[in-house]
C-alpha positions as CSV (number, residue, x, y, z in Angstrom):
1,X,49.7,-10.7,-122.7
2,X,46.9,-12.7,-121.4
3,X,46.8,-12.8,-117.6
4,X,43.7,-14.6,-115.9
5,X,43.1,-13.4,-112.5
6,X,40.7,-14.7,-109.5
7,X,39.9,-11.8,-107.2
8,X,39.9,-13.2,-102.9
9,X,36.9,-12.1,-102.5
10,X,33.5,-13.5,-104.9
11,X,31.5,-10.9,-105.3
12,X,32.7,-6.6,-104.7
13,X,29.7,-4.6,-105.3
14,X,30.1,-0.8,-104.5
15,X,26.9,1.0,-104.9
16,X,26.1,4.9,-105.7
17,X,29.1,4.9,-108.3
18,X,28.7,4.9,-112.3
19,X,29.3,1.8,-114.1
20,X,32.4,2.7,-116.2
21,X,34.2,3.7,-112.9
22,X,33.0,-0.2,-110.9
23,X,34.1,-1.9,-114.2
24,X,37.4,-0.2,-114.2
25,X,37.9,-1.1,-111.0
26,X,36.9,-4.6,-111.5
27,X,33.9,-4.5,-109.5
28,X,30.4,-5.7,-110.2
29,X,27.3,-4.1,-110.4
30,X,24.7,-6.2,-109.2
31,X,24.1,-8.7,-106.7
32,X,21.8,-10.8,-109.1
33,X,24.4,-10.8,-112.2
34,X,26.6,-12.7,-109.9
35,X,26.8,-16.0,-108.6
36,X,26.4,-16.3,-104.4
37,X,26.3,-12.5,-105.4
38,X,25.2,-11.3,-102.0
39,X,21.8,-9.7,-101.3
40,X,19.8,-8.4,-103.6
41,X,18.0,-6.0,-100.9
42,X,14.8,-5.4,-98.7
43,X,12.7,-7.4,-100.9
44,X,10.0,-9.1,-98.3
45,X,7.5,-6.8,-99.1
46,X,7.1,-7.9,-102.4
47,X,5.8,-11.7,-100.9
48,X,2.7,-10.6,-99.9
49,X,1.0,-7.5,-101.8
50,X,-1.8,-6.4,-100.3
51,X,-3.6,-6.2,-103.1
52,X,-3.5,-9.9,-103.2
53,X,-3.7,-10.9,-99.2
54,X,-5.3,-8.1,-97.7
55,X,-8.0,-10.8,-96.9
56,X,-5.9,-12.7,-95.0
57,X,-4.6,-10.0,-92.0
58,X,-2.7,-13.1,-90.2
59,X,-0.3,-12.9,-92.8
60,X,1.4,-9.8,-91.2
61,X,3.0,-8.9,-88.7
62,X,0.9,-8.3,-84.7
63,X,2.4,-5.2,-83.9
64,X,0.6,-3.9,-80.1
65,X,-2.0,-6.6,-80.2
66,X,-3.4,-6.0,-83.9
67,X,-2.3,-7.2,-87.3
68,X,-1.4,-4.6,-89.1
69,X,-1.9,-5.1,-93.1
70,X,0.1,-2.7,-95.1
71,X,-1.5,0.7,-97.0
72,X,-0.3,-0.3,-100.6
73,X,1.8,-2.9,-102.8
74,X,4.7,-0.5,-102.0
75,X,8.0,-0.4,-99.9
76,X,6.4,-1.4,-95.9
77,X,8.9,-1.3,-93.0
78,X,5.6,-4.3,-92.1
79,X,7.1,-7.9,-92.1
80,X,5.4,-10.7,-92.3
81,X,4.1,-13.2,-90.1
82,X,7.3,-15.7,-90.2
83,X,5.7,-18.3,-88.2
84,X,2.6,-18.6,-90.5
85,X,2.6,-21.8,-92.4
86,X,0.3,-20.2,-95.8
87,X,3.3,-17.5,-95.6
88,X,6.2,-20.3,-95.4
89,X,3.9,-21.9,-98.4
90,X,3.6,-18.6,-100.4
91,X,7.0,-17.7,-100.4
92,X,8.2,-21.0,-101.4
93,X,5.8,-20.8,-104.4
94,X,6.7,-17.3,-105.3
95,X,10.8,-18.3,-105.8
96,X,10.2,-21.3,-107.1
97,X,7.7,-19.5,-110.0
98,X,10.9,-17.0,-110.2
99,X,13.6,-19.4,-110.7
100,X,11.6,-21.7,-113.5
101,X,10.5,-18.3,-115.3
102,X,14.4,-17.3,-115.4
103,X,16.7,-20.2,-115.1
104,X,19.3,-17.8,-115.0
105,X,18.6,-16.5,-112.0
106,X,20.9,-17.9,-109.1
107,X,19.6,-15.9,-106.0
108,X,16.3,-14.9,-104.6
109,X,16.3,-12.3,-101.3
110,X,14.4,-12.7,-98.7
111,X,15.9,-10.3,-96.8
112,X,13.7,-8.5,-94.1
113,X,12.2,-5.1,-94.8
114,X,14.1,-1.8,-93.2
115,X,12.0,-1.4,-90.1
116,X,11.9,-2.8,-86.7
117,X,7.9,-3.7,-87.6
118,X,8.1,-7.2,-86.8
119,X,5.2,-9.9,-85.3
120,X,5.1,-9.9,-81.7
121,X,1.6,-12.6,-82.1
122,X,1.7,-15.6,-80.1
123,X,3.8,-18.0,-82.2
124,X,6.3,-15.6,-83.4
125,X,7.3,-14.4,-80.0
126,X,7.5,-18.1,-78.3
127,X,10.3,-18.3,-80.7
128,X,11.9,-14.9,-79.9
129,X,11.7,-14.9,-76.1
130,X,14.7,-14.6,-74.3
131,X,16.2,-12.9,-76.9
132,X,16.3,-9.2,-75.4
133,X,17.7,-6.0,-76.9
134,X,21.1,-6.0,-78.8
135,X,22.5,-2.5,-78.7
136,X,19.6,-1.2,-78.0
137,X,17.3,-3.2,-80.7
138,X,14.5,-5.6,-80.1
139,X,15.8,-9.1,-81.5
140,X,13.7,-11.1,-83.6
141,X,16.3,-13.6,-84.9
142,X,14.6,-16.8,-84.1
143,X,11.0,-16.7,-85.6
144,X,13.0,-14.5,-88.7
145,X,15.6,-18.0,-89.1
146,X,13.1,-20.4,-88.7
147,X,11.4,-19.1,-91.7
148,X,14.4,-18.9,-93.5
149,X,15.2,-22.2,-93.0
150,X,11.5,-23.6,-93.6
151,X,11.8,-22.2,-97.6
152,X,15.1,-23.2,-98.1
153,X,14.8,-26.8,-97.1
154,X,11.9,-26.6,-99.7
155,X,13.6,-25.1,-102.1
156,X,16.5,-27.1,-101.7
157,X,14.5,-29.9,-103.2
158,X,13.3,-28.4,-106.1
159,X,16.2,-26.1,-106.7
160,X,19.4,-27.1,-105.3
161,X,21.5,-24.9,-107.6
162,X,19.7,-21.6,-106.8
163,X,20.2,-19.8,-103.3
164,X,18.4,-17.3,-101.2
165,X,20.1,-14.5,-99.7
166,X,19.7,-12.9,-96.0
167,X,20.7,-10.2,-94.3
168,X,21.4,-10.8,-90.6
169,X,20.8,-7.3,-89.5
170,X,19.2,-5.3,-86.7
171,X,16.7,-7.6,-85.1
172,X,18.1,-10.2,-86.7
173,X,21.8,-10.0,-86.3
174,X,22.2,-13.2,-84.6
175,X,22.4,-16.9,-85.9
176,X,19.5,-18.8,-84.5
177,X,19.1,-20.8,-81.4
178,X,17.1,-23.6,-82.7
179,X,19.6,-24.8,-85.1
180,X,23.0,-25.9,-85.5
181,X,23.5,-25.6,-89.4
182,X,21.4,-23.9,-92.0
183,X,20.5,-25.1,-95.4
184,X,23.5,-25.1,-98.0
185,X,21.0,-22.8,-100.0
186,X,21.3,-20.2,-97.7
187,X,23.5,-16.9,-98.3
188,X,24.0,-14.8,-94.8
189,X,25.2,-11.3,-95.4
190,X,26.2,-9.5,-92.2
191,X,26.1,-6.1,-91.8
192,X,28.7,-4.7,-89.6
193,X,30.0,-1.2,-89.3
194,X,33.5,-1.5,-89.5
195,X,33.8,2.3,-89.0
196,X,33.2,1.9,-85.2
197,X,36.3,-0.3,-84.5
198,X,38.0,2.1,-83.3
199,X,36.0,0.8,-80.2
200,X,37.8,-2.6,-79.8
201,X,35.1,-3.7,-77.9
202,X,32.8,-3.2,-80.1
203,X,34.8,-5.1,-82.9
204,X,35.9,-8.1,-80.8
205,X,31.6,-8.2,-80.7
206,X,31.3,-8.2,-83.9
207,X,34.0,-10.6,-84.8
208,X,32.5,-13.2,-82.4
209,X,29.2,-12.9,-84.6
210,X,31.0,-13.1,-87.8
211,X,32.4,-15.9,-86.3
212,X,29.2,-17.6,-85.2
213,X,27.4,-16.8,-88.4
214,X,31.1,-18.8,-90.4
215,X,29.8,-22.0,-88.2
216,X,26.1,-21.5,-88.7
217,X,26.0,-20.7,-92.7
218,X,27.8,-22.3,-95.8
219,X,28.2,-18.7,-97.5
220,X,28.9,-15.8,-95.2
221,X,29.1,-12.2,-97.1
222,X,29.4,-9.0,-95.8
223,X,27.6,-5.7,-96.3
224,X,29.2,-2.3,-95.3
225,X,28.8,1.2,-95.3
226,X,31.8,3.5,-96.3
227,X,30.8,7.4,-96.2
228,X,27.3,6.3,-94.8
229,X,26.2,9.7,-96.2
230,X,28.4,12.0,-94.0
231,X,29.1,15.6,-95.0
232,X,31.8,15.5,-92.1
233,X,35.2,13.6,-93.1
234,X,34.7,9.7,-92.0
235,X,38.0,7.8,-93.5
236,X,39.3,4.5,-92.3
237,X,41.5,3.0,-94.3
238,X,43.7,1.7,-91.9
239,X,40.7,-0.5,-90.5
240,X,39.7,-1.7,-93.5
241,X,43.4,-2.5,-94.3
242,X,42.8,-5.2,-91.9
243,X,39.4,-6.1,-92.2
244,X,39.3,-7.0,-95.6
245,X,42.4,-9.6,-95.3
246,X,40.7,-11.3,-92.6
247,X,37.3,-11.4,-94.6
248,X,39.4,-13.5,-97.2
249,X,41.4,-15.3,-94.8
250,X,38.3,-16.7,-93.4
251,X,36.8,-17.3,-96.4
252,X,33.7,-15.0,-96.8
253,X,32.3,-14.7,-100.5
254,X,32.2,-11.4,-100.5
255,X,31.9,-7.6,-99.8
256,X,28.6,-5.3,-100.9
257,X,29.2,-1.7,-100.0
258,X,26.4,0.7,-99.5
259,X,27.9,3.9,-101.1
260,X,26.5,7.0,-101.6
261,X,30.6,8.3,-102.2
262,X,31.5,11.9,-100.8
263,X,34.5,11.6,-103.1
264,X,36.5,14.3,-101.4
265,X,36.5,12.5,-97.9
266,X,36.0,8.7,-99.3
267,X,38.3,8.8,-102.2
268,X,41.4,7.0,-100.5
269,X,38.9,4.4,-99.4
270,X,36.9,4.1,-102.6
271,X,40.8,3.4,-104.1
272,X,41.4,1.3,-101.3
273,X,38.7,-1.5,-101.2
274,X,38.3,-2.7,-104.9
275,X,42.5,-3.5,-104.9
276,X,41.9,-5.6,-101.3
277,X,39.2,-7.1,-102.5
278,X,40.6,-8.0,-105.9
279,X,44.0,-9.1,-103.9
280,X,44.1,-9.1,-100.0
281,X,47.7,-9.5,-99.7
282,X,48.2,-6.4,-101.7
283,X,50.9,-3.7,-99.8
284,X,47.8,-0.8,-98.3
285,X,51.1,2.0,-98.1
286,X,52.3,1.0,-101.3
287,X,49.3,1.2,-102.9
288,X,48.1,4.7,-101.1
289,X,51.2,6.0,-101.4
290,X,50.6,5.4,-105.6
291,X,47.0,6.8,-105.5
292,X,48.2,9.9,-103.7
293,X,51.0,10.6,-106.6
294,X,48.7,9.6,-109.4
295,X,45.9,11.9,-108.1
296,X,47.3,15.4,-106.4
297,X,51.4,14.9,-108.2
298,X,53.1,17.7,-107.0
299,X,50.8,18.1,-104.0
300,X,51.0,14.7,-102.9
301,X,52.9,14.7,-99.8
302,X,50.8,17.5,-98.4
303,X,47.2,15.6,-99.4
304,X,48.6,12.7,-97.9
305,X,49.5,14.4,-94.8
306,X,45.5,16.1,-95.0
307,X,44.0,12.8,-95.2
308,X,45.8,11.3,-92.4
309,X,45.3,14.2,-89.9
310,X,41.0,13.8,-91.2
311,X,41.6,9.7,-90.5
312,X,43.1,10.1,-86.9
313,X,40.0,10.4,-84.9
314,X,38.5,7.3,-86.3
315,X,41.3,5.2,-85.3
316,X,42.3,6.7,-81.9
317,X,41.2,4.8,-79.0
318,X,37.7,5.3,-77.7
319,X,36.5,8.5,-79.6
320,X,36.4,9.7,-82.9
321,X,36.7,13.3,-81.4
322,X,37.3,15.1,-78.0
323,X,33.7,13.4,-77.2
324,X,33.8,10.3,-75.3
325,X,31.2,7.7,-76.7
326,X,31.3,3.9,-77.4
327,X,31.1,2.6,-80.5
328,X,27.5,2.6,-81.6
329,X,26.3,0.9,-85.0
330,X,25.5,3.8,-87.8
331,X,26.5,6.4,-85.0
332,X,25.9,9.7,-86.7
333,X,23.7,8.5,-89.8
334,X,21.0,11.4,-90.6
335,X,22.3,12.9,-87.4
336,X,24.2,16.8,-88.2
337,X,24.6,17.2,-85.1
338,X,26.6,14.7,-83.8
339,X,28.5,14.6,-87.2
340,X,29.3,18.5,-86.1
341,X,30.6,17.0,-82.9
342,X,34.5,17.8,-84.0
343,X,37.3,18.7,-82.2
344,X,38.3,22.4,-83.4
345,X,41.9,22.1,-82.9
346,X,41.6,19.0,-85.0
347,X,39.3,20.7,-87.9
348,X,42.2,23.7,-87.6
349,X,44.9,21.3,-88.1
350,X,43.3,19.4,-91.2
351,X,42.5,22.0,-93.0
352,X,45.0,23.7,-92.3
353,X,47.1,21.2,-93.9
354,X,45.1,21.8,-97.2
C-alpha cells in the first residue's frame, strides 16, 4: 500500500547513531537538511575569525576588564561583543552572503559558543544587570537577545523565508526582558534536562520557561541529552513518556537529541523516542512491551524486569539513589564519582535480575 504519514513532531534528530539505524527509524540526520530543523550548533565563533578582526579587539567579549581576542580561527568558548553595532552589521552580512550563495539553505545558527566567556564591557552588562545567577550560572540573556533580534529584523527584510536558529541555554536560558515578541525568523531551541524531573521542582521550573519561551518565540524546539555520556545506567522512559506528548501538544517543532548512545543502558529509550516523536499518542507499554519481545524473546520478561529495577531511582521522588540532592542541570556529566554514587542494594538487585 501507499500510506503517507506526518510525524507530531518537525524535526527528530538523534545524534552519535549511524545513518541506516536514524533512517530506519524515521529520523533525520541534520539540522540543516530540514526545514525549522533546529540548531545547527555552537557556530558564533565562526562570525568573527581572528584572522580577519583581530584589529578590531572591541569586537569580543570584556572578560575582567580586558577584551580578550581569541588565539586562532578555531572553536573559542570567547563570545562576541553582542552590543557592538560593526558585530550586529557583520553578522547580518555574513548570513545574508550564506543564504544568496546557497538558496537552499533554510537556517543559519547563531547559537552562542559552549563557555560561560561572555562580555561583561559597559554596554553589554547595562543590558544584563539584574539578571543574577540561574542555578548557579551567570545570566547573560539580555544583551545575547537583543543581538538576536537586531539580525533577524535585518534579515527578515532581505530573507523572510530563511530562519536563524538559537539556543536558549546556560547564560541565556531565559526569554528577554526588553521584548515582548521576537522576530518570526527566529528558531529558539531550549535545552532542558528532562532526566532531572524526578525533582518536580525542578520540572515545574522548567516548564514555566518552556512556557515563557511558547509566548516569546514563533518556533520553539527542544534539545536533550539521553545517556549524556554515563557509564552508570541513566534510563527514563517513563519521563519521557510524558514529556514528549506534551512537547506535541503544545506545539514545539521539534526534538534534537545529543546522543553519544550507551546502547545497553539507553536502548529502551533510543526505541522509545523516535515512535513518540513520529506519533505522541502512541501506547509507551505497548510499544516496550514489543521491543522487549522483539529484542531478548525468551528472556524478555526477565530484561524487562532488569531495566525497570535500573529505571527506579531516576523516577523516585527526590533522589536518584540513597543520596539526597536536588535536581541539578547535567548532574553527573564528566563527573565518575558522583555517577558511582549508587545504592548497593539497588546495583545487587539489578543485576541481580540479569
Amino acid at each position: 500500500i501507499d500510506r503517507i504519514g506526518v510525524p507530531d513532531l518537525g524535526f527528530r534528530i538523534m545524534g552519535g547513531s549511524d545513518k541506516d539505524w536514524l533512517r530506519r527509524n524515521r529520523l533525520d540526520t541534520r539540522p540543516s537538511e530540514t526545514p525549522k530543523g533546529g540548531a545547527d550548533g555552537h557556530n558564533l565563533w565562526r562570525i568573527l575569525p581572528p584572522s580577519k578582526y583581530s584589529d578590531h579587539p572591541e569586537y569580543y567579549a570584556m572578560i575582567d576588564g580586558e577584551r580578550r581576542v581569541p588565539p586562532n580561527d578555531r572553536y573559542t568558548s570567547i563570545q562576541p561583543c553582542f552590543t557592538n553595532p560593526e558585530v550586529q552589521r557583520i553578522t547580518i552580512s555574513t548570513i545574508r552572503e550564506e543564504f544568496d550563495a546557497n538558496p537552499d539553505r533554510s537556517i543559519y545558527s547563531l547559537c552562542s559558543n559552549d563557555g560561560s566567556n561572555y562580555c561583561t564591557g559597559p554596554e553589554c552588562s547595562a543590558l544584563d544587570a539584574g539578571l543574577g545567577e540561574w542555578r548557579g550560572r551567570n545570566l547573560h540573556c539580555d544583551s545575547y537577545w537583543t543581538y538576536i533580534e537586531a539580525v533577524a529584523r535585518e534579515l527578515y527584510q532581505s530573507h523572510p523565508d530563511r530562519y536563524v536558529t538559537t539556543y536558549a541555554y546556560w547564560a541565556t536560558e531565559f526569554p528577554p526582558r526588553h521584548s515582548e515578541k521576537l522576530p518570526p525568523n527566529v528558531i529558539v531551541i531550549i535545552t532542558p534536562d528532562v532526566a532531572q524531573y524526578w525533582n518536580a521542582d525542578y520540572e515545574r521550573e522548567d516548564l514555566d520557561i518552556l512556557e515563557r519561551w511558547t509566548q516569546m518565540a514563533s518556533h520553539v524546539g527542544i534539545y536533550d541529552y539521553l545517556s549524556l555520556g554515563w557509564y552508570m545506567p541513566r534510563l527514563y522512559t517513563s519521563i519521557l513518556a510524558r514529556m514528549l506528548p506534551l512537547y506535541h501538544a503544545i506545539g514545539l517543532i521539534g526534538y534534537y537529541c545529543e546522543e553519544p548512545p550507551h546502547w545497553a543502558h539507553t536502548a529502551p529509550m533510543q526505541y522509545l523516542v523516535p515512535w513518540l516523536a513520529w506519533d505522541a499518542s502512541a501506547d509507551v507499554d505497548s510499544l516496550l512491551g514489543k521491543w522487549y519481545s522483539a529484542m531478548f524473546r525468551e528472556a524478555a520478561e526477565g530484561m524487562q524486569k532488569f531495566y525497570q529495577a535500573i529505571e527506579r531511582p531516576w523516577v523516585e521522588e527526590s533522589k536518584w539513589t540513597n543520596y539526597e540532592r536536588q535536581g541539578k542541570f547535567m548532574e553527573g556529566f564528566q563527573n565518575i564519582h558522583l555517577q558511582l554514587q549508587h545504592d548497593p542494594a539497588w546495583i545487587a538487585e539489578s543485576y541481580g535480575l540479569i
